[in-house]
mmCIF entry with sequence, helices, sheets and N, C-alpha, C, O atoms, coordinates in Angstrom:
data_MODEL
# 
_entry.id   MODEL 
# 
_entity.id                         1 
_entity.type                       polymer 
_entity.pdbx_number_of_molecules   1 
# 
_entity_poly.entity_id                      1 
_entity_poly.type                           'polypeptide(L)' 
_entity_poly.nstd_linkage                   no 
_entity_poly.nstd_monomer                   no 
_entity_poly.pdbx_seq_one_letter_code       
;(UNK)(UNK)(UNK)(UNK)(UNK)(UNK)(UNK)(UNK)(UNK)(UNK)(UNK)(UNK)(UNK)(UNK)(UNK)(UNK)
(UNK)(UNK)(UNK)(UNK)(UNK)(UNK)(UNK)(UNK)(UNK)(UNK)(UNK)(UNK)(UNK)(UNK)(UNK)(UNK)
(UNK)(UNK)(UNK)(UNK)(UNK)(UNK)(UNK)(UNK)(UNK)(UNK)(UNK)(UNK)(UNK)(UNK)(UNK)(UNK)
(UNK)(UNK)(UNK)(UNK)(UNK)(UNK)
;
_entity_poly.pdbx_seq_one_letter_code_can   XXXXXXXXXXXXXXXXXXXXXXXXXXXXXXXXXXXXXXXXXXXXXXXXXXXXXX 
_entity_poly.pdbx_strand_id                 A 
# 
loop_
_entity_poly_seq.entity_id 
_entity_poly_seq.num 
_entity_poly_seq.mon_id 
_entity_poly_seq.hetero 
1 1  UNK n 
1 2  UNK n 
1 3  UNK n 
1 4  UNK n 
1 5  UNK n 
1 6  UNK n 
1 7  UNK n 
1 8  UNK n 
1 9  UNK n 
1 10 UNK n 
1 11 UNK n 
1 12 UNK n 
1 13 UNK n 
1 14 UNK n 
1 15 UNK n 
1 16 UNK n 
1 17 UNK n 
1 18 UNK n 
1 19 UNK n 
1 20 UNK n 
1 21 UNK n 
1 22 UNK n 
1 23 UNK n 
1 24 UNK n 
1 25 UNK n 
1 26 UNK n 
1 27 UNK n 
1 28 UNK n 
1 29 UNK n 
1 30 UNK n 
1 31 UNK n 
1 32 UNK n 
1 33 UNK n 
1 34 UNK n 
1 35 UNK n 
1 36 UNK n 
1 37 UNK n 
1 38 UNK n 
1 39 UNK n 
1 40 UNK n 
1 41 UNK n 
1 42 UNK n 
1 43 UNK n 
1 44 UNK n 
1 45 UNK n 
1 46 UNK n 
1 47 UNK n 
1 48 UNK n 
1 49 UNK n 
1 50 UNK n 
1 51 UNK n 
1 52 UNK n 
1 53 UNK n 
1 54 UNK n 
# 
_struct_asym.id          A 
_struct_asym.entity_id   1 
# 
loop_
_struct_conf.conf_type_id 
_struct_conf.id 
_struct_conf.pdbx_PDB_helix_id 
_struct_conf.beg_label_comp_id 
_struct_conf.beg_label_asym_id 
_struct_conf.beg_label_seq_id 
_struct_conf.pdbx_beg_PDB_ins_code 
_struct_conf.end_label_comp_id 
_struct_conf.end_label_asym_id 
_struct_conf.end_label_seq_id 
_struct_conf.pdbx_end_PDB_ins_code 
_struct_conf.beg_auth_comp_id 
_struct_conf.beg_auth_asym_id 
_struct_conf.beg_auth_seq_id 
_struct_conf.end_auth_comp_id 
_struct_conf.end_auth_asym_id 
_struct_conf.end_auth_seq_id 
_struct_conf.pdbx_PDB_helix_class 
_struct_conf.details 
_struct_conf.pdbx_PDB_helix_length 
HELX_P HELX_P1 AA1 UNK A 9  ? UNK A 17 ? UNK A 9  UNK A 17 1 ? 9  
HELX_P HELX_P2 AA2 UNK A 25 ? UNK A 27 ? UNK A 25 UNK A 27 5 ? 3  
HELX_P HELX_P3 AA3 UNK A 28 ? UNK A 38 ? UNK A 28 UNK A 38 1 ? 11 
# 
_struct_conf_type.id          HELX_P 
_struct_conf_type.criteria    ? 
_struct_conf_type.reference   ? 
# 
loop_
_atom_site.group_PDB 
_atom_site.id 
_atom_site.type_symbol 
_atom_site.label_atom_id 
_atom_site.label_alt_id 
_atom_site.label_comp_id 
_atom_site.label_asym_id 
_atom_site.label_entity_id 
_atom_site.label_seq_id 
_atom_site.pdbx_PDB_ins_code 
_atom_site.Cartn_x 
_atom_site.Cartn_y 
_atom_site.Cartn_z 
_atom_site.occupancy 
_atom_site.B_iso_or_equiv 
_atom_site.pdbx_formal_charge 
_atom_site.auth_seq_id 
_atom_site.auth_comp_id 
_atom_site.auth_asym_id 
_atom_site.auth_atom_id 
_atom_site.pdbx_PDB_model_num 
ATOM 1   N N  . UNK A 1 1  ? 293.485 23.446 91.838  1.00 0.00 ? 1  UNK A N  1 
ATOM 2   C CA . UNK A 1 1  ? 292.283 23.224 92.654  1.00 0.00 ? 1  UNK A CA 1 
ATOM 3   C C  . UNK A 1 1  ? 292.437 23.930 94.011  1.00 0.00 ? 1  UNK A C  1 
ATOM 4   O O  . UNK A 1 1  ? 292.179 23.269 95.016  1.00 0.00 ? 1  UNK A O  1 
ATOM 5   N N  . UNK A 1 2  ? 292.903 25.434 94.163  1.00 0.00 ? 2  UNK A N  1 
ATOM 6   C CA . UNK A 1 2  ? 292.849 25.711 95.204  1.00 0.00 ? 2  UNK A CA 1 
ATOM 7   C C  . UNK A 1 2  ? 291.290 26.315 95.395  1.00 0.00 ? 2  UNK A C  1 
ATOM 8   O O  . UNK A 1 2  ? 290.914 26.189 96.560  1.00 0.00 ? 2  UNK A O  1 
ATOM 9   N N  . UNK A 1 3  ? 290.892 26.568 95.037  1.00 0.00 ? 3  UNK A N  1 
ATOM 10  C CA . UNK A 1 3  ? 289.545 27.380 95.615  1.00 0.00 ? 3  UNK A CA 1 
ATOM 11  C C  . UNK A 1 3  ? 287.902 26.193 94.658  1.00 0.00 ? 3  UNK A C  1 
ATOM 12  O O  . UNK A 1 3  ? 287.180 26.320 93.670  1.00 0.00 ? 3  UNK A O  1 
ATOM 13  N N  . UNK A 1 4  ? 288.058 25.380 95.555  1.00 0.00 ? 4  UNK A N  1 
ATOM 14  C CA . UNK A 1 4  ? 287.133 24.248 95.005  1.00 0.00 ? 4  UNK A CA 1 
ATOM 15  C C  . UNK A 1 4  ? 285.930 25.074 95.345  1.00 0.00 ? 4  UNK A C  1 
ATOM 16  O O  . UNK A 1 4  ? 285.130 24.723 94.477  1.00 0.00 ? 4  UNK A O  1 
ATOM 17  N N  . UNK A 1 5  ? 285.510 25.695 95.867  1.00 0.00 ? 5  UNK A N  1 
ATOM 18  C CA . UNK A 1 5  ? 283.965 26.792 95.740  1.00 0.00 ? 5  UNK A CA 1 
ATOM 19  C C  . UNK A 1 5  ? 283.619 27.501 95.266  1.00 0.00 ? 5  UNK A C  1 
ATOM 20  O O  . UNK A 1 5  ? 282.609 28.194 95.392  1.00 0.00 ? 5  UNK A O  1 
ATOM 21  N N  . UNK A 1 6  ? 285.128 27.449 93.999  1.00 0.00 ? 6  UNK A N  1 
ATOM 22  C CA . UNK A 1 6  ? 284.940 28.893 92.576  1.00 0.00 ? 6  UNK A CA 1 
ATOM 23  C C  . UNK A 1 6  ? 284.205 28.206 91.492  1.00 0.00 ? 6  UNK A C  1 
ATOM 24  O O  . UNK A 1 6  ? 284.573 27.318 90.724  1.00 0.00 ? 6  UNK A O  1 
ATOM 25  N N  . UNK A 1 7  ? 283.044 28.846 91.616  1.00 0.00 ? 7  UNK A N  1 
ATOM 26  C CA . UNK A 1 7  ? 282.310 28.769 90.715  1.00 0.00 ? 7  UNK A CA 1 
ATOM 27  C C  . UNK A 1 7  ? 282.461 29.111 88.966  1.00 0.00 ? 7  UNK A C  1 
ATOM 28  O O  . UNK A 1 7  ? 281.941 30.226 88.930  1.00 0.00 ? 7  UNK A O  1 
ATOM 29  N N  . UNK A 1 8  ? 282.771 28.869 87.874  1.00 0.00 ? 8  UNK A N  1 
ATOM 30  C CA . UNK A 1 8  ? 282.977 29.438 86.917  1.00 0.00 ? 8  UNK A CA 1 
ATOM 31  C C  . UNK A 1 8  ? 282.329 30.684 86.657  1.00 0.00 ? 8  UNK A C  1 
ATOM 32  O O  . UNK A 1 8  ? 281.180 30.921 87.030  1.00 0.00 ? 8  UNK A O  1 
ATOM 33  N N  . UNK A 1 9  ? 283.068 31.504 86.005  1.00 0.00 ? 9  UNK A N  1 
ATOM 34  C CA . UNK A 1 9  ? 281.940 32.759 85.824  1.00 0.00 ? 9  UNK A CA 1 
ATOM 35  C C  . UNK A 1 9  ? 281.060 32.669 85.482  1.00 0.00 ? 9  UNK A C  1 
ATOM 36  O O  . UNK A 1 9  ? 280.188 33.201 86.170  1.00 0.00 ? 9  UNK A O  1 
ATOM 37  N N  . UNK A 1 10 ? 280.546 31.848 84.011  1.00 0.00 ? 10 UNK A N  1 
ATOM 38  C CA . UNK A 1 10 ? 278.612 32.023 83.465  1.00 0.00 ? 10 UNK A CA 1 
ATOM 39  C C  . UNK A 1 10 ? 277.983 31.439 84.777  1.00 0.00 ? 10 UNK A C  1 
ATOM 40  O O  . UNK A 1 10 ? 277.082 32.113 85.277  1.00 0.00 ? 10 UNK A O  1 
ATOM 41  N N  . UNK A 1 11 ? 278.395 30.104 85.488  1.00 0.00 ? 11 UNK A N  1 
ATOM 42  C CA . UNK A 1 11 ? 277.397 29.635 86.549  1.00 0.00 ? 11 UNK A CA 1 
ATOM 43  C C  . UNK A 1 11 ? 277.457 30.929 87.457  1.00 0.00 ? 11 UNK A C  1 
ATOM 44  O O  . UNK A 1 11 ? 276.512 31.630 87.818  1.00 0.00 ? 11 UNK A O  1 
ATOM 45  N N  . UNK A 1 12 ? 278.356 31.023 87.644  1.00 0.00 ? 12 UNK A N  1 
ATOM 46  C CA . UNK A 1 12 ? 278.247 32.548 89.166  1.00 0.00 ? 12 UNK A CA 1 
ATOM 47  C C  . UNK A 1 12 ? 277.260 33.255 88.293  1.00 0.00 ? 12 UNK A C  1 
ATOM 48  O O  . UNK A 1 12 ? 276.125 32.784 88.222  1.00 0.00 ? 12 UNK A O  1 
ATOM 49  N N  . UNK A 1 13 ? 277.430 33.858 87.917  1.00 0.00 ? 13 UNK A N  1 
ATOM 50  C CA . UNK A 1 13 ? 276.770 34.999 87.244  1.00 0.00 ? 13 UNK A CA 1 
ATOM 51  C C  . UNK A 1 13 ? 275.236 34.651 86.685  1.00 0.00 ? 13 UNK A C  1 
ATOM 52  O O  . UNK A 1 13 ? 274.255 35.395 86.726  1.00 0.00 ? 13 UNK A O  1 
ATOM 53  N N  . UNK A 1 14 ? 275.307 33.546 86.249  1.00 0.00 ? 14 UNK A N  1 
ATOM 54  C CA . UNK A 1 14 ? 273.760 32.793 86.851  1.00 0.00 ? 14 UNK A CA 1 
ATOM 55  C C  . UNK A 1 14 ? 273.171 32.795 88.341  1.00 0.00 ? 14 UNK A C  1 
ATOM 56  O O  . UNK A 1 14 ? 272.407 33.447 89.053  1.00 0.00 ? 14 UNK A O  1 
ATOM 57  N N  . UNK A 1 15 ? 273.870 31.837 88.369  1.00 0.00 ? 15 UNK A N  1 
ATOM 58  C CA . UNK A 1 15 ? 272.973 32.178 89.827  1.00 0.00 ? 15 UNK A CA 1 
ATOM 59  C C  . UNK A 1 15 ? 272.887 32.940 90.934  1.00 0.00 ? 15 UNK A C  1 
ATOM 60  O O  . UNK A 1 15 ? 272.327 32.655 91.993  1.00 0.00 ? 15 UNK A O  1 
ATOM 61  N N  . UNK A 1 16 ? 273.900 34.652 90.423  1.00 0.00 ? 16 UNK A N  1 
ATOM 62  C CA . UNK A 1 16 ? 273.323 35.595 90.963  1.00 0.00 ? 16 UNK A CA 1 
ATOM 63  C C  . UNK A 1 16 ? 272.313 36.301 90.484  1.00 0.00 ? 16 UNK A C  1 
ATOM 64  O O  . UNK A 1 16 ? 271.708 37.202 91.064  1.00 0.00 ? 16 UNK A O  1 
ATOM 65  N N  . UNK A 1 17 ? 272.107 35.820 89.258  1.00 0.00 ? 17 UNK A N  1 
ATOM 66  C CA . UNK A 1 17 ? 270.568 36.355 88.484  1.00 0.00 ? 17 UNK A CA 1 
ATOM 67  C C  . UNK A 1 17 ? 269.518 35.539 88.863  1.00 0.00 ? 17 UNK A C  1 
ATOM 68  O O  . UNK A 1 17 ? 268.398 36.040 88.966  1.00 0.00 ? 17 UNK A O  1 
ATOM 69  N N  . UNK A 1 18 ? 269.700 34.317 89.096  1.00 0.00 ? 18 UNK A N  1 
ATOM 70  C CA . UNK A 1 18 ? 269.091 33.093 89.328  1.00 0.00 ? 18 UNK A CA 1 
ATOM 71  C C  . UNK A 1 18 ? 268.356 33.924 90.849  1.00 0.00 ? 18 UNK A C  1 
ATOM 72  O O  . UNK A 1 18 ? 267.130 33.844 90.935  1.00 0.00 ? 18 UNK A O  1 
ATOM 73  N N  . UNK A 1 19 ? 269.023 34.596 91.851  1.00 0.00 ? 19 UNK A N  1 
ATOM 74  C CA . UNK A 1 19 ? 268.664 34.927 93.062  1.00 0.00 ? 19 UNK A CA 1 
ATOM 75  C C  . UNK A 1 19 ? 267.281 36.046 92.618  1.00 0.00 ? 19 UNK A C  1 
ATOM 76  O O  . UNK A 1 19 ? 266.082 35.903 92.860  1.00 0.00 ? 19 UNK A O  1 
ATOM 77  N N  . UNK A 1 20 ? 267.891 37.000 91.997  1.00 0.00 ? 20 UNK A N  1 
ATOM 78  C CA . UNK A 1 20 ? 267.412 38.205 91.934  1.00 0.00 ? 20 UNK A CA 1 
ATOM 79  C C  . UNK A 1 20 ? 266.371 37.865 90.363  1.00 0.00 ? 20 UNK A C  1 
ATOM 80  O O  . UNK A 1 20 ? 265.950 38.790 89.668  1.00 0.00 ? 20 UNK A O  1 
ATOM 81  N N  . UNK A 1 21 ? 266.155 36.650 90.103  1.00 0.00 ? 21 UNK A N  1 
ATOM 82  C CA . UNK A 1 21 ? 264.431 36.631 89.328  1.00 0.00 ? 21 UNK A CA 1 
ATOM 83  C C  . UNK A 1 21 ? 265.168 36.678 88.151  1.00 0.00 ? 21 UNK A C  1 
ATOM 84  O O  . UNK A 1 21 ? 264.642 36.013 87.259  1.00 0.00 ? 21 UNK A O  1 
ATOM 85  N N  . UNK A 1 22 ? 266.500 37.391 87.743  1.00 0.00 ? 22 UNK A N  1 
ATOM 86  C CA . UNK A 1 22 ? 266.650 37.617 86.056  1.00 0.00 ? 22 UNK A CA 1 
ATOM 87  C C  . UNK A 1 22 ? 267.317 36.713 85.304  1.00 0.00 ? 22 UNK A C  1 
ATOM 88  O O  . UNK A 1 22 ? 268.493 36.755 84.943  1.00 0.00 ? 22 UNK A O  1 
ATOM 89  N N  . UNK A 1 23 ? 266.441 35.840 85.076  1.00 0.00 ? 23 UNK A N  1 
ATOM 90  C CA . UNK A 1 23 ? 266.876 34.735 84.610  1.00 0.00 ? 23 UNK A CA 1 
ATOM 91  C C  . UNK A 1 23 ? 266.194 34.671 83.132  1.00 0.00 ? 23 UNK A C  1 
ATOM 92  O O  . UNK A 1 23 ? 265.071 35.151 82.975  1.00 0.00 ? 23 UNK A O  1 
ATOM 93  N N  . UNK A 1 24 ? 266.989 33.988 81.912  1.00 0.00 ? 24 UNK A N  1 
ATOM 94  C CA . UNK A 1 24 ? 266.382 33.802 80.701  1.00 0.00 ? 24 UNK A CA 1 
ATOM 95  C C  . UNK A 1 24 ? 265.288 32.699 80.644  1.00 0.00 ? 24 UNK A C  1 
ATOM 96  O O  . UNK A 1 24 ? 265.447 31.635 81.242  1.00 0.00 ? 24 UNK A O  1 
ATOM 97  N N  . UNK A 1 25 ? 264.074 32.998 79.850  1.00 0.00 ? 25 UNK A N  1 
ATOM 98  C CA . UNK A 1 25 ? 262.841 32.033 80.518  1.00 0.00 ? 25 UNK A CA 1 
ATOM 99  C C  . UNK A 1 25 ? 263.370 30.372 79.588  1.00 0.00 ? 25 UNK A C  1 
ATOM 100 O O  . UNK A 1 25 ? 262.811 29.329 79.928  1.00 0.00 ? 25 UNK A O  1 
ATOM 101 N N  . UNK A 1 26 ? 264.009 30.358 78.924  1.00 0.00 ? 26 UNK A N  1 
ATOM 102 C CA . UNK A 1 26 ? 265.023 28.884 78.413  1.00 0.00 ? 26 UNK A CA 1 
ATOM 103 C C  . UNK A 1 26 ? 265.261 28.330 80.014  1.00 0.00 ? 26 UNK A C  1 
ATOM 104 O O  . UNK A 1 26 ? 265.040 27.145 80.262  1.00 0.00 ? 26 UNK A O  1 
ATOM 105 N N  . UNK A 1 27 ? 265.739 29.287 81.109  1.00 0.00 ? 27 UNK A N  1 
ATOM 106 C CA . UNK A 1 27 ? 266.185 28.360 82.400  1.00 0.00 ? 27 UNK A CA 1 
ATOM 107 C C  . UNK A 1 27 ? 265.462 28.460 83.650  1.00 0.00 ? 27 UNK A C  1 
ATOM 108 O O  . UNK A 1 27 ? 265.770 28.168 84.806  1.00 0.00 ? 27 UNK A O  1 
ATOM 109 N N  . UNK A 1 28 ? 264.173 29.063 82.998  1.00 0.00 ? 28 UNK A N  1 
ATOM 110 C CA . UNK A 1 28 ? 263.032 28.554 84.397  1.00 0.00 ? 28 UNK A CA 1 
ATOM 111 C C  . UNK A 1 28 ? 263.333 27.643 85.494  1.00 0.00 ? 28 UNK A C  1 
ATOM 112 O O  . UNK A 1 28 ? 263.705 27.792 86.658  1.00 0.00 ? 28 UNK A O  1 
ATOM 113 N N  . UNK A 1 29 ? 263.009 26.509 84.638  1.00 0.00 ? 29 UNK A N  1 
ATOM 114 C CA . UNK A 1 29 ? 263.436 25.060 85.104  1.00 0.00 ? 29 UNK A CA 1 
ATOM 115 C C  . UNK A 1 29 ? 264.836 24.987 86.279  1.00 0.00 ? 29 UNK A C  1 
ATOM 116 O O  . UNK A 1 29 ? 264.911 24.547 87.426  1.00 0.00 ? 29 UNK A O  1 
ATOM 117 N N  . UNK A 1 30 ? 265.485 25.411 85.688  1.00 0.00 ? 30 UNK A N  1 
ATOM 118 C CA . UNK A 1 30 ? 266.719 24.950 85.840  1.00 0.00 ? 30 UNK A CA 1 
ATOM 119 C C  . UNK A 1 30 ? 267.109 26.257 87.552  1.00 0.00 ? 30 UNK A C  1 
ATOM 120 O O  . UNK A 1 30 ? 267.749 25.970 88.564  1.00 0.00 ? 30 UNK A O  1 
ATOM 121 N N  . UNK A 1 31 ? 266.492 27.437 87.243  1.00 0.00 ? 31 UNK A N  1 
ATOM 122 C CA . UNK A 1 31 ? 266.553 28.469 88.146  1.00 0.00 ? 31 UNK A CA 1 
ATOM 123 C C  . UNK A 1 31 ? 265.988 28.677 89.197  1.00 0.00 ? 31 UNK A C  1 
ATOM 124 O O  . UNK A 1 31 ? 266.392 29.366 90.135  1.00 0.00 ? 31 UNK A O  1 
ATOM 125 N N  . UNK A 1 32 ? 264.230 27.618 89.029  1.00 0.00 ? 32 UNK A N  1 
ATOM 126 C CA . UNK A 1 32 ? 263.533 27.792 90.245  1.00 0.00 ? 32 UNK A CA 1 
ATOM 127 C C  . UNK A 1 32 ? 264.429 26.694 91.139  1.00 0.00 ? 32 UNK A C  1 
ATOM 128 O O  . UNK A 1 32 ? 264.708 26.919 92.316  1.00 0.00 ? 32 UNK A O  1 
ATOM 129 N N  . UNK A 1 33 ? 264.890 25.344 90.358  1.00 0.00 ? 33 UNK A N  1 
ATOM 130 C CA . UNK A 1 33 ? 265.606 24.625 91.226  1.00 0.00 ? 33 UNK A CA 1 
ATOM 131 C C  . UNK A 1 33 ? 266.794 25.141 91.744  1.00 0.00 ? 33 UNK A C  1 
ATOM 132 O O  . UNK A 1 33 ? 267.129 24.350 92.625  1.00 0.00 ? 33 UNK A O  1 
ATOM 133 N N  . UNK A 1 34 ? 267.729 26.173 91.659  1.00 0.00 ? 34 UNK A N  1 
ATOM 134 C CA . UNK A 1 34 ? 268.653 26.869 92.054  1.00 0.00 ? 34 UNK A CA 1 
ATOM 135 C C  . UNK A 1 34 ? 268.256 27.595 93.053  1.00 0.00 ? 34 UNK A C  1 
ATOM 136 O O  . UNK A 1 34 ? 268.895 27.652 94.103  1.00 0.00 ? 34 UNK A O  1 
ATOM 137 N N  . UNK A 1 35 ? 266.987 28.332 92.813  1.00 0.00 ? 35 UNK A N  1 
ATOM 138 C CA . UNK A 1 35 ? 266.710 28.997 94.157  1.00 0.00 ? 35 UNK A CA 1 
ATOM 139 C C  . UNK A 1 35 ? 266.464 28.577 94.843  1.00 0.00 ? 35 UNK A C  1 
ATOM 140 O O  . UNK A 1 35 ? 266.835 29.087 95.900  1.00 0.00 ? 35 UNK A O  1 
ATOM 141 N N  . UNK A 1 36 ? 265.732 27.440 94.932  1.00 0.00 ? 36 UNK A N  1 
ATOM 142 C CA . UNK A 1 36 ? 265.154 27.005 96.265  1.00 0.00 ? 36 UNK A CA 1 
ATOM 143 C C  . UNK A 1 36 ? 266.173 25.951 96.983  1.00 0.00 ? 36 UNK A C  1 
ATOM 144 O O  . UNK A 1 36 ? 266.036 25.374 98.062  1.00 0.00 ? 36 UNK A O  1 
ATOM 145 N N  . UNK A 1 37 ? 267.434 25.872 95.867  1.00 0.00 ? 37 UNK A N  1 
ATOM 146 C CA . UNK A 1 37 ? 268.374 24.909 96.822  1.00 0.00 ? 37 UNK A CA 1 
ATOM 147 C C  . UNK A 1 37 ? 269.066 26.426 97.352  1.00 0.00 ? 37 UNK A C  1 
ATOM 148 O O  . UNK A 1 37 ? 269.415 26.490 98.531  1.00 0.00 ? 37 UNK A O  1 
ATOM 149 N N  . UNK A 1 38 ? 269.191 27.226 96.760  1.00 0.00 ? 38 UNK A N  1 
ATOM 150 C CA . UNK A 1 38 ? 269.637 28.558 97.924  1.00 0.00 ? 38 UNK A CA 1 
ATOM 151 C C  . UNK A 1 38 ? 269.198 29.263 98.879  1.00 0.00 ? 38 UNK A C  1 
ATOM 152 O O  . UNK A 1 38 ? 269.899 29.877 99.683  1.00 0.00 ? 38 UNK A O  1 
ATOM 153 N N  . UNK A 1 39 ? 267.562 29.203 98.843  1.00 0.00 ? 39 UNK A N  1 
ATOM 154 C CA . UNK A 1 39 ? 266.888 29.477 99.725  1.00 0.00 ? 39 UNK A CA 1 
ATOM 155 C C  . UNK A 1 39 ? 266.949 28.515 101.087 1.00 0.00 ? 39 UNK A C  1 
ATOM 156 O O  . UNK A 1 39 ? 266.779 28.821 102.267 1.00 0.00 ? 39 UNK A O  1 
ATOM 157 N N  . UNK A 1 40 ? 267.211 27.428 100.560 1.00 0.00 ? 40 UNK A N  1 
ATOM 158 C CA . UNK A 1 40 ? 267.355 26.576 101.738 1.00 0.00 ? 40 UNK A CA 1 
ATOM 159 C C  . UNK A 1 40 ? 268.840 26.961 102.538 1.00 0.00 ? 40 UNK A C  1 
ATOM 160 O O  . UNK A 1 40 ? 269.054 27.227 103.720 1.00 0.00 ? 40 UNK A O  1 
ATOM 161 N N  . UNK A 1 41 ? 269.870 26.859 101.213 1.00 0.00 ? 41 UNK A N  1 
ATOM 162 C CA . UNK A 1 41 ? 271.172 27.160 101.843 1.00 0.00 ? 41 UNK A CA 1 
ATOM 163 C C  . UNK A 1 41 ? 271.572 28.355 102.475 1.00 0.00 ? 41 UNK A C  1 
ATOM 164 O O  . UNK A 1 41 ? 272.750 28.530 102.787 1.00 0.00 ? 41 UNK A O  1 
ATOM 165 N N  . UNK A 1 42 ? 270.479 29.396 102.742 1.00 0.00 ? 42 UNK A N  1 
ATOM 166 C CA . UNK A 1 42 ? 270.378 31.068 103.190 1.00 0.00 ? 42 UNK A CA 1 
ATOM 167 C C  . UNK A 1 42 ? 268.941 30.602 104.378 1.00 0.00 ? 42 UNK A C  1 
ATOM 168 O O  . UNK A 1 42 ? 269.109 31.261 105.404 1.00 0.00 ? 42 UNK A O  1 
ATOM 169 N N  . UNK A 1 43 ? 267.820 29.813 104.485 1.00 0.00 ? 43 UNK A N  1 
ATOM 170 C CA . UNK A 1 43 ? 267.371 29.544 105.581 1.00 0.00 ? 43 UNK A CA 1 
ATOM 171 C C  . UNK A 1 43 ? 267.956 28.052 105.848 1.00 0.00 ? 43 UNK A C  1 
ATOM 172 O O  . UNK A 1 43 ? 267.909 27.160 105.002 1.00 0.00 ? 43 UNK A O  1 
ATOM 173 N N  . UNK A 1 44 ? 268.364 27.948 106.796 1.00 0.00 ? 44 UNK A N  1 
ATOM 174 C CA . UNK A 1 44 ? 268.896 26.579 107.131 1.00 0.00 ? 44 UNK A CA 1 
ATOM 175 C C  . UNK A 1 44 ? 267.591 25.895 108.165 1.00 0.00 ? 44 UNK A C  1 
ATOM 176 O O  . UNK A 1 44 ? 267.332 24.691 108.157 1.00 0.00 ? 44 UNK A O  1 
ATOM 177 N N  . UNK A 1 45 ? 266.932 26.800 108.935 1.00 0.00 ? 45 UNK A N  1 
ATOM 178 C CA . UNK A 1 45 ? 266.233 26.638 109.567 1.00 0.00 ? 45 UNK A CA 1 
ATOM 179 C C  . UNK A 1 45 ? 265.085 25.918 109.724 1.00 0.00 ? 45 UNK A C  1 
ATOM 180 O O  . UNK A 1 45 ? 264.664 25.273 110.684 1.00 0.00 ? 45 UNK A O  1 
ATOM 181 N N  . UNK A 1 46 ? 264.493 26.198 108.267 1.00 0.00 ? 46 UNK A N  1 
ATOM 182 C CA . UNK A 1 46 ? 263.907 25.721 108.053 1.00 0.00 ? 46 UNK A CA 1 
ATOM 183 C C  . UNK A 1 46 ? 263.888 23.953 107.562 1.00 0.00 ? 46 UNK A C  1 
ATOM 184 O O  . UNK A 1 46 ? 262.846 23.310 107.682 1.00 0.00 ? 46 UNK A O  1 
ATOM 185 N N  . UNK A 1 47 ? 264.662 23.567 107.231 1.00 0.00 ? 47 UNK A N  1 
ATOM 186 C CA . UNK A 1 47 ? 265.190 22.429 107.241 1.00 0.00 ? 47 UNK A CA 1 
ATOM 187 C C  . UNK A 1 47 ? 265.539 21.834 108.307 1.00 0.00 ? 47 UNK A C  1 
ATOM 188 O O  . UNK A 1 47 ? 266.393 22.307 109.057 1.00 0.00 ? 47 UNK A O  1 
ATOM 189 N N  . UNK A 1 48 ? 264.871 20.602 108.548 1.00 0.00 ? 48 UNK A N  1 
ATOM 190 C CA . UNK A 1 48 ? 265.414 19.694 109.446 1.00 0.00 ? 48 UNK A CA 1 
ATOM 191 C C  . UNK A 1 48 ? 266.833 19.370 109.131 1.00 0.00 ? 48 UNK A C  1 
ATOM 192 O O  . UNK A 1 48 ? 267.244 19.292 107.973 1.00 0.00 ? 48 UNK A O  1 
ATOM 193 N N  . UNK A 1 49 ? 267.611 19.172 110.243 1.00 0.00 ? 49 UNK A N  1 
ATOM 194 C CA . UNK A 1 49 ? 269.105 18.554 109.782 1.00 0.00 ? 49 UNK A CA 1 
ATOM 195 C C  . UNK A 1 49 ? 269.092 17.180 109.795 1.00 0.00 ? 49 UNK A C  1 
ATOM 196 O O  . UNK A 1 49 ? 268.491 16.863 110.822 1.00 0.00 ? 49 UNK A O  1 
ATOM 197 N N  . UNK A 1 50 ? 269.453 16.155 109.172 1.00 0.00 ? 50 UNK A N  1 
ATOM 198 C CA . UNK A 1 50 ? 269.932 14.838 108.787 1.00 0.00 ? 50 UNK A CA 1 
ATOM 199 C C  . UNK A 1 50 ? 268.926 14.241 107.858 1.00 0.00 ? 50 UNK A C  1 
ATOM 200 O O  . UNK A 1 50 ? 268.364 13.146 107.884 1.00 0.00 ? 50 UNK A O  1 
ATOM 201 N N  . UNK A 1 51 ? 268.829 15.483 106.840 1.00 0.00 ? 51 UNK A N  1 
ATOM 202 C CA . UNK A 1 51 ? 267.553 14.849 105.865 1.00 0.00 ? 51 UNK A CA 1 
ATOM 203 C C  . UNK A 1 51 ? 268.562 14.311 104.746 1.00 0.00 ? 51 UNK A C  1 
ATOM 204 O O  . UNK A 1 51 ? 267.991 13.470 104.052 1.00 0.00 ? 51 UNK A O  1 
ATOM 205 N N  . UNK A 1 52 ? 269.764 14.515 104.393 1.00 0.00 ? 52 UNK A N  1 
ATOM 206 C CA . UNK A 1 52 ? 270.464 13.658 103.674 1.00 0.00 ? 52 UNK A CA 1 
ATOM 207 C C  . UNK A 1 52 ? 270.983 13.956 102.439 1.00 0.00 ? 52 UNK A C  1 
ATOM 208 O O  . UNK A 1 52 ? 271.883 13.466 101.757 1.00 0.00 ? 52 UNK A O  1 
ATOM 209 N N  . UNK A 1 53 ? 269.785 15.381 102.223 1.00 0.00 ? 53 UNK A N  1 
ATOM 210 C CA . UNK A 1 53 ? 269.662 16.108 101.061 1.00 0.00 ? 53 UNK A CA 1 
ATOM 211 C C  . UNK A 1 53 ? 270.609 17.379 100.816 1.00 0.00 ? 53 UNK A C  1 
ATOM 212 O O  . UNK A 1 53 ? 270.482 18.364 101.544 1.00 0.00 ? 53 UNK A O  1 
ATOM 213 N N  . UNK A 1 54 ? 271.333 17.358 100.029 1.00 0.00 ? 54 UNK A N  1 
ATOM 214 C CA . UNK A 1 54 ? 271.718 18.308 99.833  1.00 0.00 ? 54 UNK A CA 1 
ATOM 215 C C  . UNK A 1 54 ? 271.847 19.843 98.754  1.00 0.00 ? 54 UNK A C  1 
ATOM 216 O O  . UNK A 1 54 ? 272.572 20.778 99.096  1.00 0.00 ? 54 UNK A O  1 
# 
């Protein structure tokens, strides 16, 4: 457990497709919610801080 922010490869590699739209339409679902928890985690700003949510 040294690098607890390593992502496995299929998830990495998802959700760098997940960023860039190329996603298989089986994970719509699953991708728009990825982006927009990354969009948040790339604008922080937009988020109030102590909403709890992560």
């Amino acid at each position: 457990m040294n690098e607890p922010k390593k992502l496995p490869g299929n998830l990495d590699r998802f959700l760098h497709e997940a960023l860039q739209g190329n996603v298989p339409k089986l994970m719509v679902p699953q991708s728009t919610n990825l982006t927009g928890l990354f969009k948040r985690s790339i604008n922080p700003s937009k988020r109030p801080k102590g909403t709890g949510k992560k």
